[in-house]
GUZATI-936046 format. One record per atom (N, C-alpha, C): residue in one letter; z, y, x. Coordinates in steps of 0.1 Angstrom, whole numbers, plus 5000, padded with zeros to 4 digits. Layout:
N
aZYX ...
This chain:
531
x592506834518 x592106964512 x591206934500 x591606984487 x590306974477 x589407074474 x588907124463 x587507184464 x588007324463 x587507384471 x588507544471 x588207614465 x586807604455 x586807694445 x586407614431 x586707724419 x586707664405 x585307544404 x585607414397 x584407354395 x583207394384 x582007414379 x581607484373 x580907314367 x581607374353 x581007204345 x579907224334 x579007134334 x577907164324 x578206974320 x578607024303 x578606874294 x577306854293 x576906694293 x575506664288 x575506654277 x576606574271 x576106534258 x577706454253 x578006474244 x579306474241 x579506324231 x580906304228 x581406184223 x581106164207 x580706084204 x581006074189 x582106034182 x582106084170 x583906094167 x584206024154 x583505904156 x583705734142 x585005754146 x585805754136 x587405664134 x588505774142 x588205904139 x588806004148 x590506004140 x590805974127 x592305934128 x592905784134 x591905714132 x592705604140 x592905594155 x591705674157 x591805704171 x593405744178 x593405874168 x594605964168 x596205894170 x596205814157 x597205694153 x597605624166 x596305554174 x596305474185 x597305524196 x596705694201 x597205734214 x598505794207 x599005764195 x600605854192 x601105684195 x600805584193 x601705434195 x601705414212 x600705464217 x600605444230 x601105494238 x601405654232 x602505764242 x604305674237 x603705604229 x605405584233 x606105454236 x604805404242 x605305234252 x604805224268 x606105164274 x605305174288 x604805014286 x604104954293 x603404804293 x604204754309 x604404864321 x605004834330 x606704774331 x607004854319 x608804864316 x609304704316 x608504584317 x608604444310 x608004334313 x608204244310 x606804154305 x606304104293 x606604244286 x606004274274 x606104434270 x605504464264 x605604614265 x606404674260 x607504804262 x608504834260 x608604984253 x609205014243 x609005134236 x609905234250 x609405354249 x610005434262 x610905444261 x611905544251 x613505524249 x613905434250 x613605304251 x614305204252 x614305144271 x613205234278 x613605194291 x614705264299 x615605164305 x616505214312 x615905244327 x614805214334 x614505264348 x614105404348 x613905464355 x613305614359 x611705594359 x611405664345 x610205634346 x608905764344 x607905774344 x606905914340 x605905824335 x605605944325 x604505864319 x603305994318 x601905934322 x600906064322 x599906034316 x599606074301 x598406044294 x597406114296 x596406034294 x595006134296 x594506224293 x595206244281 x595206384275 x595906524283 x596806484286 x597706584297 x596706564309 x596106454314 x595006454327 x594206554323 x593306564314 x592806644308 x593006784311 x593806854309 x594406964301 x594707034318 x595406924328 x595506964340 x595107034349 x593306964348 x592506954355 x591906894367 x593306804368 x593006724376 x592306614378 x591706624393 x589706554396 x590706424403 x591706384406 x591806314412 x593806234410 x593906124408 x594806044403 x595706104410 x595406084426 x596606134436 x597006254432 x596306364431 x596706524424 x597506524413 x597306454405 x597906394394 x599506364395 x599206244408 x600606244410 x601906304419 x601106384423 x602306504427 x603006584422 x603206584409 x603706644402 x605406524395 x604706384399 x606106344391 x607306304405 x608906364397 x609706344407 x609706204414 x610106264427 x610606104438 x609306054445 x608306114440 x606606054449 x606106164460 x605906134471 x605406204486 x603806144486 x602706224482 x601406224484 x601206264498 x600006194505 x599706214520 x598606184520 x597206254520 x595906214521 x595206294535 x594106194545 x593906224555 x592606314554 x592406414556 x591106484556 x590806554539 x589606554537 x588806594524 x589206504512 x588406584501 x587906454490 x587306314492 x588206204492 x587706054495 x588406014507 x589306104512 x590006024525 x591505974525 x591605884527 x592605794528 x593905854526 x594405804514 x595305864506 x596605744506 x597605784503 x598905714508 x599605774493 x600505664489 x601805714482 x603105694485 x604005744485 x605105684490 x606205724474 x607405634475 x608205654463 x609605664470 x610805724472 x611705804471 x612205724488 x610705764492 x611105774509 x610505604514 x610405504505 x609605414513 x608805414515 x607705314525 x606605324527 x606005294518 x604305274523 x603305304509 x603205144508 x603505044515 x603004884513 x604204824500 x605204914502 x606504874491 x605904924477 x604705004477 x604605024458 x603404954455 x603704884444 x602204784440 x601904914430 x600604884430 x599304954422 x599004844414 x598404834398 x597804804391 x596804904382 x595404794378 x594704934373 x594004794360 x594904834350 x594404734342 x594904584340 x596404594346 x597304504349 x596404394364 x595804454371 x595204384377 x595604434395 x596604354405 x596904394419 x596104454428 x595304564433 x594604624436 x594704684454 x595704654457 x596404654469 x595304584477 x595204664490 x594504534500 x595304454505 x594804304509 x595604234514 x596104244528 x595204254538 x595604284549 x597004414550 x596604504544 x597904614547 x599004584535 x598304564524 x599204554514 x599404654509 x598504814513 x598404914506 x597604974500 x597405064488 x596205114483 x595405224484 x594505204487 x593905404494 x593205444476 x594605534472 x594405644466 x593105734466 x592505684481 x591305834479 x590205834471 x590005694466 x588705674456 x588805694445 x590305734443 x590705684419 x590505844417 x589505834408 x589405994400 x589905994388 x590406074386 x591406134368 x590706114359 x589306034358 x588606034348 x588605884336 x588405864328 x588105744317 x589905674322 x590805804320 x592105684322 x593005764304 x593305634303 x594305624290 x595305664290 x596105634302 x597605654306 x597705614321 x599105694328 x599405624341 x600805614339 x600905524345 x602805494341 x603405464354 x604805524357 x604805504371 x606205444369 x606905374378 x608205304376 x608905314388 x610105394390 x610905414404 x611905344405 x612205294414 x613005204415 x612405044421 x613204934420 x612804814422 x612104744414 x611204644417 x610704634399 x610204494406 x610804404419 x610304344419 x610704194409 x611704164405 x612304074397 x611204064385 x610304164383 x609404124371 x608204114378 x607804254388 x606304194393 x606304154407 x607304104412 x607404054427 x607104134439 x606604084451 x606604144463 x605804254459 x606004384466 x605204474471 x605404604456 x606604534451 x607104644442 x608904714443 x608804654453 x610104714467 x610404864457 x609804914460 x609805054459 x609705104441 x608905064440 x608305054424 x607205054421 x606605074410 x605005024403 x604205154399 x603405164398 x602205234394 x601305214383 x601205204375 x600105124367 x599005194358 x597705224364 x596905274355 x596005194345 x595905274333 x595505224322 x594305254319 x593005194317 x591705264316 x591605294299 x591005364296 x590505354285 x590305264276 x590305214266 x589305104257 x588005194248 x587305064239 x587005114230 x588005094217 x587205134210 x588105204194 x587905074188 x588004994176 x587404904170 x586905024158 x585404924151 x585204984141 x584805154144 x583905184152 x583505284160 x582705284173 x582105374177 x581105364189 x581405544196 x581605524208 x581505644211 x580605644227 x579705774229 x579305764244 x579505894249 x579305954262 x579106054264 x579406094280 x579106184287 x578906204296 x579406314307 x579406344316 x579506494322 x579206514337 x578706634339 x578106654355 x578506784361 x579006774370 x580206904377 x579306924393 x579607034395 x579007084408 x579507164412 x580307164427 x581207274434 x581107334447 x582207374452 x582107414467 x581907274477 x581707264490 x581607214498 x580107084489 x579207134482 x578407084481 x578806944472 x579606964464 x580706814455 x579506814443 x579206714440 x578806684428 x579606554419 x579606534414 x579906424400 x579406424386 x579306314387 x578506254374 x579306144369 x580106164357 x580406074347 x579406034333 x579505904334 x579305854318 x579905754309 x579905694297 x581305584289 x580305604277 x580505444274 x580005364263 x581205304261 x581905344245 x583305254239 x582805254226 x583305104221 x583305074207 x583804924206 x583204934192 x583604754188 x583304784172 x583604614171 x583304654156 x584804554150 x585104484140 x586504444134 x586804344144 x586104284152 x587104184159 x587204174170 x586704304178 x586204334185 x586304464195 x586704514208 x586304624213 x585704624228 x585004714230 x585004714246 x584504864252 x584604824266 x584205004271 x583704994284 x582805084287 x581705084298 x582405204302 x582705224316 x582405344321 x581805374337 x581205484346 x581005474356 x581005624362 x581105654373 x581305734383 x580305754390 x580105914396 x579305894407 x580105994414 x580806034429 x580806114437 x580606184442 x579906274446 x579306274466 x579606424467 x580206424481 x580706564486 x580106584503 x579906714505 x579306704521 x580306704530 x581506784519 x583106804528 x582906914536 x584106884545 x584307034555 x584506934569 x584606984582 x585006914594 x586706924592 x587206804592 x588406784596 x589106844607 x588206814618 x588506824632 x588806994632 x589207064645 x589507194646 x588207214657 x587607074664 x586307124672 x585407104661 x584407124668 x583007084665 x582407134649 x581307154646 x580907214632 x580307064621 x580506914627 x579806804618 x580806794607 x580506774594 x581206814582 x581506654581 x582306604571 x583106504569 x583606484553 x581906404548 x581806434534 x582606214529 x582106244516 x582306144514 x581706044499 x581605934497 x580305894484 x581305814480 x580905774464 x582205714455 x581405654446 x580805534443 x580405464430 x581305374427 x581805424412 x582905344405 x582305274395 x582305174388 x581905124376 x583205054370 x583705024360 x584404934352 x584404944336 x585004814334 x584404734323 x585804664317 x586504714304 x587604614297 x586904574284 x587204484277 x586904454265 x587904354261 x588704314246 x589004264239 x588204204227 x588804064225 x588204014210 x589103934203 x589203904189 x590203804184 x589103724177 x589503594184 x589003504179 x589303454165 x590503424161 x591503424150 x592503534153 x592803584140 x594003664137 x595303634150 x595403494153 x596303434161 x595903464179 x595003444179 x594103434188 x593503494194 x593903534208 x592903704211 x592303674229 x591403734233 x591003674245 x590603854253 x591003874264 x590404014270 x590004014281 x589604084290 x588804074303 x588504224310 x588604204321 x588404374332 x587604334340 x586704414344 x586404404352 x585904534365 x586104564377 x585904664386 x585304704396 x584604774403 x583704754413 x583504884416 x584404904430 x583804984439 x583405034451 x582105104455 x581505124469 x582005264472 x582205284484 x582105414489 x582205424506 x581805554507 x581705574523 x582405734528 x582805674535 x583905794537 x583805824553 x583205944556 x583206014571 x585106024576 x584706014584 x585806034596 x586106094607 x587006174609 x586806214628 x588406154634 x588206094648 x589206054656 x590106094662 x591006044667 x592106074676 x591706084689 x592006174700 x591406144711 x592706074715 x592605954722 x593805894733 x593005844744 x591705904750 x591305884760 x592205884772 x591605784784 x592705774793 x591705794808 x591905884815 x593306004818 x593306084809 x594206124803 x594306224795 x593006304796 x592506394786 x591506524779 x592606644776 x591706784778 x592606854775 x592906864753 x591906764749 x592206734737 x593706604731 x594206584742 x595106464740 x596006464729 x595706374718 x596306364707 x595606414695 x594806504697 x594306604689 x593106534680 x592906524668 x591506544658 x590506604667 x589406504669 x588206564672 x587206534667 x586206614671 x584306594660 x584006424665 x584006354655 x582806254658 x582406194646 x581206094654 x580906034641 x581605954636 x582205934625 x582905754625 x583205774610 x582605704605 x582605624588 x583505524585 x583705514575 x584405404569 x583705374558 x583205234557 x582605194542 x583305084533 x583405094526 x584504984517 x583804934503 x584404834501 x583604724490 x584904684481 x584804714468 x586304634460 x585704634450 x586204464446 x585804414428 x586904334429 x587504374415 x588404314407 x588404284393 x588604204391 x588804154374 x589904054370 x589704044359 x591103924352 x590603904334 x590603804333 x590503774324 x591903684316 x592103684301 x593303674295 x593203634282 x593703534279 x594503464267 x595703534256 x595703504246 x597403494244 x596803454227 x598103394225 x598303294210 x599303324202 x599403404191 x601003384186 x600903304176 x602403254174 x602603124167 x604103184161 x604603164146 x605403174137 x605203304138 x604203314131 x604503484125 x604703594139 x604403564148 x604403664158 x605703654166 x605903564161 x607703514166 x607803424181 x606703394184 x606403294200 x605003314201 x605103384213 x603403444222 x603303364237 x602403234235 x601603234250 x600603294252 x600603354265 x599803474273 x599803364287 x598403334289 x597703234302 x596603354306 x596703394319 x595703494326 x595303454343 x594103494344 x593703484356 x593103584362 x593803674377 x593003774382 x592603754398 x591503804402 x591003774411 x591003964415 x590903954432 x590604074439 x590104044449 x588604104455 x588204104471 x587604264474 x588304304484 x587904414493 x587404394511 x586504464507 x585704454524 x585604574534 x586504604544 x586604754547 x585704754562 x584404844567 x584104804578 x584404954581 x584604974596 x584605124601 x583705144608 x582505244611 x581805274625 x582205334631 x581605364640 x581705474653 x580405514660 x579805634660 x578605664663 x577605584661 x577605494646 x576805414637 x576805334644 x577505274651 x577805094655 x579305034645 x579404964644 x580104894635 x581404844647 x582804934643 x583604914656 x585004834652 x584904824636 x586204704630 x585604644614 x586604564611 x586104554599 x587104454593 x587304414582 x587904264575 x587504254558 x588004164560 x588204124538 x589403994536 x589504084525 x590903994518 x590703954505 x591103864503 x590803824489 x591803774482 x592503724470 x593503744461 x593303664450 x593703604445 x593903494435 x594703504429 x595203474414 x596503484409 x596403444395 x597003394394 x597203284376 x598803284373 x598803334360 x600203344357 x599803264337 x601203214335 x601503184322 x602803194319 x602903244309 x603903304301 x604103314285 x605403244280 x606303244270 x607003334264 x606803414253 x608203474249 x608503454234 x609503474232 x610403434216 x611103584213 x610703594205 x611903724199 x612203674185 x613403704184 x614603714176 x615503814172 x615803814158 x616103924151 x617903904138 x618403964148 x620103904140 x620604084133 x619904094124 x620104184114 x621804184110 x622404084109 x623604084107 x624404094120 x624404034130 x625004064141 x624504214152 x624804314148 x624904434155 x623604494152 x623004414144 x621604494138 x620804444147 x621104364154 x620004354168 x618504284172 x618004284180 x616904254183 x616604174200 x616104074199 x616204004214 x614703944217 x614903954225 x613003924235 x613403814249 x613103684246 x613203644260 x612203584267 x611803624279 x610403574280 x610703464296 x610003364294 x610103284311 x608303304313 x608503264327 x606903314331 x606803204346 x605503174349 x605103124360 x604303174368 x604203234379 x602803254386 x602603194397 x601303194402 x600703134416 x599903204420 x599803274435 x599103334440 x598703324455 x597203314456 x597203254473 x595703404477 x596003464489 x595603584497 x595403514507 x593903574509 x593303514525 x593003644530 x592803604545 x592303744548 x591503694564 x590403764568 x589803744577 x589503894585 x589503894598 x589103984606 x587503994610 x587304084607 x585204084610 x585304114625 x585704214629 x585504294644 x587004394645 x587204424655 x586404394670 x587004224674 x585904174680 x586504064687 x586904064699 x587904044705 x588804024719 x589103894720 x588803824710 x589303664711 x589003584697 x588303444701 x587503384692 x589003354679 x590403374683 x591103294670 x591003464660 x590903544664 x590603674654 x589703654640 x588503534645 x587903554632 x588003434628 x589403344623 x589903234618 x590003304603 x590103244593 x590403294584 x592003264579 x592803374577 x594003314575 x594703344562 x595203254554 x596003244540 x597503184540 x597803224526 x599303214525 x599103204509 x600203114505 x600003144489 x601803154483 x602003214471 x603003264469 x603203164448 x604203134447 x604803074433 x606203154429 x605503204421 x607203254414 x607803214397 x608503204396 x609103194387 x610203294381 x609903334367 x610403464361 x611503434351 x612203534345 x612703504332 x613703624332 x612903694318 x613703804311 x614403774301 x615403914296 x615903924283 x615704064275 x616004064270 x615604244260 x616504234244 x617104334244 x618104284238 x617904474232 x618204494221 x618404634208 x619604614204 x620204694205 x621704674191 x622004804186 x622204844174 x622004924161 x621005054165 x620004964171 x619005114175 x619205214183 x620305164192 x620905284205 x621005214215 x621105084214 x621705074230 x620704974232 x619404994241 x618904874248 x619304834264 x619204704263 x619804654274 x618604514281 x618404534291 x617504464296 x618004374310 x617504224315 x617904194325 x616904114332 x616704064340 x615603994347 x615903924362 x615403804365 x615703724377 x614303654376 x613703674388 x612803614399 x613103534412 x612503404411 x612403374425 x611303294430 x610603334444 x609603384449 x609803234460 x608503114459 x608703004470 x607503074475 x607903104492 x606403164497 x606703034511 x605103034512 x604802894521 x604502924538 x604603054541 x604703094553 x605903164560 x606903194546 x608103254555 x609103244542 x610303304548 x611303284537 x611103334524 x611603264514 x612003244501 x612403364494 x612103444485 x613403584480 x613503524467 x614503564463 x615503604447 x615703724445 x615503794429 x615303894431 x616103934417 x616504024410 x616704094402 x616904204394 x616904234384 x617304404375 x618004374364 x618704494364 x619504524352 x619104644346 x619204654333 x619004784332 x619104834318 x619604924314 x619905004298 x620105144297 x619505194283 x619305284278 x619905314263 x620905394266 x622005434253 x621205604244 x620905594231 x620305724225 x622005744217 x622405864219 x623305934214 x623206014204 x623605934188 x623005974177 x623006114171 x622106204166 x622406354163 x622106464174 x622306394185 x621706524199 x620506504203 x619706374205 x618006364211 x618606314223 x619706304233 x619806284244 x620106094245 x619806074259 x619605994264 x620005954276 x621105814281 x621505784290 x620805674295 x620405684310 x619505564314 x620105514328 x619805404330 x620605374339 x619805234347 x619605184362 x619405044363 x619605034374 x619704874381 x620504814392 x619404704396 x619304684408 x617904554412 x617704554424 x617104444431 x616804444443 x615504414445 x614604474452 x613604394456 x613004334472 x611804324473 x611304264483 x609804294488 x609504324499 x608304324504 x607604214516 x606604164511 x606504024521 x605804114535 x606104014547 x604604114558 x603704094555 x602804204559 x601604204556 x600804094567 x599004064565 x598703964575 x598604024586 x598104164593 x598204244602 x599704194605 x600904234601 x601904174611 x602104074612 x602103944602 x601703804607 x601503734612 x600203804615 x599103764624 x598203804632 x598903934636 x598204024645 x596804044645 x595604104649 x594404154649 x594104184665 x594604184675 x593904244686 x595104154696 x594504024700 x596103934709 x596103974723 x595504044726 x595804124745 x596804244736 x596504314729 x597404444727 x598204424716 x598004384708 x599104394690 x599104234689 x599904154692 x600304034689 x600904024671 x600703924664 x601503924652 x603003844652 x603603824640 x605103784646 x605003644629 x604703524632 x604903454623 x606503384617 x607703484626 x608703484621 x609403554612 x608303674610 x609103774602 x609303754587 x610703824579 x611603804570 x610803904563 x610903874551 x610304024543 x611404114541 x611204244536 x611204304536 x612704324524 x614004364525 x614404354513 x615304504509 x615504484497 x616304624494 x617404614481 x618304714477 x618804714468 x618704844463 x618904934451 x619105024447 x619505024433 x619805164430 x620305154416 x620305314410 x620205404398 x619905504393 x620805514383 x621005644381 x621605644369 x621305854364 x620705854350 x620505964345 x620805984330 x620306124328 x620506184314 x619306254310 x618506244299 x617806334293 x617806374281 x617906544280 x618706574267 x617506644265 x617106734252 x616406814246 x617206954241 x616307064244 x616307224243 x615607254236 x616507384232 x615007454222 x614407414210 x615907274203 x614807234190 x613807114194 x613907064205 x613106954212 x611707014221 x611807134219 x610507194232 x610607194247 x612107184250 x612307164262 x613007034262 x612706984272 x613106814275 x613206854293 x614606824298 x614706764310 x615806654312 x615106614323 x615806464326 x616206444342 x617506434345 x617906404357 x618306304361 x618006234376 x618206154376 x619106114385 x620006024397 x620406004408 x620405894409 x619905874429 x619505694429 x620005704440 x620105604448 x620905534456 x620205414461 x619405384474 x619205264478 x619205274495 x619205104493 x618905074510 x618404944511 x617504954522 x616604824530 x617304794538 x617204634542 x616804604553 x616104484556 x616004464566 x614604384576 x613804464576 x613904594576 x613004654578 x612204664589 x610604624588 x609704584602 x609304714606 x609104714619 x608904844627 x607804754641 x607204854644 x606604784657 x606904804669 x607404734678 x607904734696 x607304684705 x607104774715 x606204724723 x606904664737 x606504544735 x607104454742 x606304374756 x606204324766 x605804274780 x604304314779 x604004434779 x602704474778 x601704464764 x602304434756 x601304434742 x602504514731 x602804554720 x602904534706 x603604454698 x604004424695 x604304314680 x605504354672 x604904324658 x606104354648 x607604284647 x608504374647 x609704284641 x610704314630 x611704264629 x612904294619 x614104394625 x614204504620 x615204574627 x616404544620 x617004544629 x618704524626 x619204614616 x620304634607 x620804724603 x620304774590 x620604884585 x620304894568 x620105024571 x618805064563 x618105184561 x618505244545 x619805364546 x620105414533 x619105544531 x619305574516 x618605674510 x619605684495 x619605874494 x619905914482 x618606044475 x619006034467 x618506204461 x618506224450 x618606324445 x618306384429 x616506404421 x616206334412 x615006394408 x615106424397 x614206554390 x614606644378 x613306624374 x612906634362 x611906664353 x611806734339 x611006824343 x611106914328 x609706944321 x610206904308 x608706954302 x609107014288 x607707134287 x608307294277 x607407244272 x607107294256 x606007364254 x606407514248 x605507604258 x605907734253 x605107784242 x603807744238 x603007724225 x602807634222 x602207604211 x601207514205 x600107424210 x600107554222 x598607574231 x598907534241 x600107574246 x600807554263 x601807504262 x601607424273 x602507364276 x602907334294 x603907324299 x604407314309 x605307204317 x605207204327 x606007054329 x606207054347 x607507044352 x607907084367 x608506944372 x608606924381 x609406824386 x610406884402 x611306804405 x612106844419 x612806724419 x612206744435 x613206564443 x614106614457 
């Protein structure tokens, strides 16, 4: 439930506006590349996946207080959040689960390790640039846990050659406050941007008993900045951090049964959580911009504890490493079809640990346990007379605790000269590894883990049209996709405990998703979706 009545906003003190056309210039280059579409950034008509793109400016204009809200609106995505503002929020993409879509927020994996999923309930709509979402399989470029597809939020920068700050403080029903502030600038070789968050809501009771409210606290801070060392030579850095605490009420599964059995009831029980993430980044071009190494390193740790009538009744942390380096060459055969080619090879290494804090049932619970993952990439990207892009990509994935995947996409986008319209189309398979919860179980009298299990695999494929109305005011785009899993893990409860395994058989899915966007003025504008 979010805030049920209008928020009533008082600005503190507003932005300064150094370099307000280049500013301008910046976000018209920006609305028209996804950074997710590749492993290099990809002009949008030129992507062949199903993709939405949501600039901050439309975040804006929305009103939307919160990323998740945000994204209910684009086709093929099922939003599910538990309770109030701040509680555990789920995404799901054209019917899989939420561990199948990777999150990025600044090209940086954001996912917890233990689940492998992201709780949506902390990200607010505020200091973002862009969100770009990608349907379909995408792991062949970014690997496990993009099964489903990608997500990728963009924070803001600063401007070069400019300074801007400014601030804002909102106050609502259920006792909501927020406080935003942002420091962006730079000067010629240079930019960076400060921003932070404050939260706090009293909330409403979840539960259908009892009158204890079920609020929730949010301190966000982050931090990007770029610099060019030489013209050739550029170095950037993120960095993220955040606290929050989030009330809770429980399930009753008391045993003998209550006449509450099953039901949401009043208690106390919190959840507190801890995430910092950053990555820092290289890249060099050499012949004229004609061959780019890009060397990066990102790091993630989250620490989630729960209570229960202010005793501390679970808890863990995971942590995340990852170094990638990457090649690419583009080439240009003006004589042969007019065309244009991009091929990029890439390496990564990534090793996730994870430890269990509480409850203890058994001293191997608080072992610390890891796994590390190497993949090897390699794309192509290919233009021919400015209509037809064609894209293709192969991954494969040496993982040191269970089997091996190979992964790949195809994918192209045909512009149909004289109408605005557009054919898109792509094919791919991906993969989701288990998580360390199924692994390696957390509670060994009741939920045993399964160190046999296969990840996760799938195949799918789409194919649409998006044409333009009205002189280009109306734009819709349809789409139809086609996929199926299998090894899909489920949990069975077997000689008295739990444990995960591989089910037999192949889990199909279809459907149609539509998207349309009007502007009926100058002023208004409109935009629907249907899956």
């Amino acid at each position: 439930m979010e805030i049920r009545h209008p928020l009533l906003n008082f600005v503190l003190f507003s932005a300064l506006g150094i370099g307000a056309q280049a500013a301008r210039a910046q976000d018209a280059v920006l609305d028209d590349i996804v950074v997710t579409a590749g492993r290099e950034p990809v002009a949008s008509e030129a992507v062949g996946r199903a993709h939405t793109l949501i600039t901050g400016a439309q975040l804006e204009r929305s009103g939307s207080r919160s990323v998740a809200d945000a994204l209910r609106q684009v086709p093929g995505l099922a939003v599910s959040r538990t309770g109030g503002i701040g509680g555990f929020t789920q995404i799901r993409i054209r019917g899989a689960e939420a561990n199948h879509l990777l999150v990025l927020i600044d090209g940086v994996e954001v996912s917890e390790v233990g689940s492998g999923e992201f709780d949506f309930g902390a990200l607010a709509a505020t200091d973002i640039e862009r969100i770009e979402v990608l349907r379909g399989p995408q792991s062949a470029l970014w690997g496990s846990n993009a099964q489903a597809g990608v997500i990728s939020i963009i924070t803001k920068a600063g401007r070069r050659n400019s300074l801007e700050y400014g601030g804002r403080a909102e106050s609502g029903s259920d006792a909501t406050r927020i406080a935003t502030a942002y420091l962006r600038g730079g000067r010629q070789r240079y930019d960076f941007a400060f921003s932070g968050i404050s939260r706090r809501t009293d909330g409403f009771n979840i539960s259908s008993f009892g009158g204890e409210k079920d609020g929730d606290e949010n301190i966000t801070l982050n931090f990007k900045g770029n610099a060019d060392v030489t013209p050739s030579f550029r170095l950037d850095g993120t960095a993220r951090y955040v606290n929050r605490k989030t009330d809770t009420d429980a399930q009753d599964f008391a045993f003998p049964p209550t006449p509450t059995q099953g039901l949401v009831i009043d208690s106390d029980d919190q959840t507190r959580s801890r995430e910092l993430f950053g990555g820092t980044g290289l890249t060099v071009d050499m012949f004229g911009g004609r061959l780019t190494h890009q060397a990066r390193l990102k790091a993630g740790d989250v620490t989630r504890k729960t209570f229960s009538n202010r005793t501390r009744s679970s808890g863990s942390t995971g942590r995340r490493y990852h170094a990638s380096y990457q090649l690419s060459a583009r080439i240009e055969t003006p004589a042969i079809a007019n065309a244009r080619h991009a091929i990029t090879g890439a390496v990564e290494s990534e090793r996730e640990t994870f430890r269990q804090l509480e409850p203890v049932f058994d001293p191997s619970q608080l072992a610390e346990r890891s796994r590390t993952l190497t993949g090897v990439i390699g794309e192509y990207r290919g233009s021919f007379f400015d209509r037809l892009h064609l894209s293709a990509a192969l991954r494969h994935d040496d993982n040191d605790n269970f089997e091996d995947a190979t992964t790949y996409a195809l994918s192209g986008a045909l512009l149909l000269p004289g109408s605005g319209t557009r054919i898109h189309a792509s094919v791919g398979t991906g993969v989701t590894n288990p998580t360390f919860f199924e692994q390696f179980g957390f509670i060994p009298a009741f939920f045993q883990g399964n160190p046999n299990l296969r990840p996760e695999s799938s195949f799918a494929w789409d194919a649409g049209i998006e044409h333009p109305f009205l002189g280009g005011r109306l734009t819709v785009d349809v789409t139809h996709f086609r996929q199926r899993i299998e090894d899909e893990i489920a949990t069975r409860f077997t000689g008295g405990f739990t444990t995960p395994v591989n089910l037999t058989g192949t889990s199909r899915s279809k459907g149609i998703e539509v998207s349309l966007r009007a502007e009926a003025t100058d002023a208004l504008g409109i935009k629907g979706s249907y899956t």
